[in-house]
N, C-alpha and C positions, 0 to 999 in steps of 0.2 A: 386716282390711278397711280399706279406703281411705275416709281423712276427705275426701275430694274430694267436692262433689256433684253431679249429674249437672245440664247445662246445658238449662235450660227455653225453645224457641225461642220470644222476646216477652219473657224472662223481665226482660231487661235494661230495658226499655223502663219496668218496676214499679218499678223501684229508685227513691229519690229521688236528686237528680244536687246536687251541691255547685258551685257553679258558680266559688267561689273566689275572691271578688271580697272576700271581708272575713279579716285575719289579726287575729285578739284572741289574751291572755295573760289569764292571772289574778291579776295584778300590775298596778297602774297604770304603765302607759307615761309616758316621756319627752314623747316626741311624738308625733305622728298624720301618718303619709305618706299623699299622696295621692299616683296615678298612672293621669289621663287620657288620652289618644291625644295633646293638646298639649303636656303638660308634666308635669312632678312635683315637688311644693314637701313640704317636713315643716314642719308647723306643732307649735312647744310647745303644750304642753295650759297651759301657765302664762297664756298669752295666751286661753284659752275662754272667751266670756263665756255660749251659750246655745249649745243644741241643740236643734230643734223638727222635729216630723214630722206629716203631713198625716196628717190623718182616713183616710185611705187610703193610705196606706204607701204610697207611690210617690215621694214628695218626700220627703226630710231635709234643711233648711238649718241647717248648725254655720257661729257666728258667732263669730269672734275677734276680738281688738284690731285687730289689720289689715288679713282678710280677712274676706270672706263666699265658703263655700263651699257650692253649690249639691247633692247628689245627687240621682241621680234613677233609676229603676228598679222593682222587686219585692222583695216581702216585707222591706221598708229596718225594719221594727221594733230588728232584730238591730241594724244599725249604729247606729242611735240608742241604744239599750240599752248597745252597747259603747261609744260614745263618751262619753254621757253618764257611765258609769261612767270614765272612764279607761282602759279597758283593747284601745282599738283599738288596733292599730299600724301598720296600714295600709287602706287603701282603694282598689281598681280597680276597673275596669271589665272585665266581664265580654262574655264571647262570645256574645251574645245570638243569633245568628244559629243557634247549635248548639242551640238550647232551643226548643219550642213550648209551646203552651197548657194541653196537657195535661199537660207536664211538672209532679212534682213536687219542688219543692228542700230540700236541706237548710238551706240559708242563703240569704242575700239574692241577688238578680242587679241589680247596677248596671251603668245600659246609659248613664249619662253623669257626668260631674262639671264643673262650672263652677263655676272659681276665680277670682275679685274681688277686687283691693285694694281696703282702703279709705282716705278718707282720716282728715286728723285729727279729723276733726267725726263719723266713726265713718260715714259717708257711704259706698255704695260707688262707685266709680271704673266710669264706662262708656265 
């Protein structure tokens, strides 16, 4: 008999959808890429000074020697989790347009990121 199983119409619709927007290891990384619709910078983890996320998991601000990097989206726990461990390696933005409400995910859905110089006074640059 065939390990195939037979296709449930809606069936697709149950699944939780990964929307692919966070790549972690189980090894602390190098560095942490970001890659927003403007641009894509890799920040060293040597330069991390904090990671913080709202009450509501929608906001993540990770703060470096030089930048302040904004996220922002759903279920951001994950990327906090992984950054703060070390073990992000990248970060995007996700297709939010392909996902509704009722969707459930396997991982986080970042729908922005806003990337900040700062200066020397640890200031950010607007």
């Amino acid at each position: 008999m065939s390990g195939l199983k037979p296709k449930i119409p809606g069936g697709e619709a149950l699944q939780p959808r990964d929307p692919g927007c966070l790549d972690a290891k189980d090894v602390p990384s190098v560095c942490l890429r970001l890659h927003s619709h403007r641009q894509r910078l890799a920040l060293p983890y040597a330069l991390l000074l904090r990671a913080e996320l709202s009450e509501d998991e929608t906001n993540c601000l990770i703060t470096f020697a030089t930048h302040e990097v904004s996220v922002r989206g759903r279920h951001l726990r994950y990327v906090y989790l992984a950054v703060s461990q070390g073990q992000a390696t990248q970060i995007s933005i996700g297709d939010s347009a392909s996902f509704t409400d009722g969707d459930r995910f396997l991982g986080p859905l970042v729908t922005d990121i806003r990337i900040e110089p700062t200066d020397e006074a640890g200031r950010t640059r607007r």
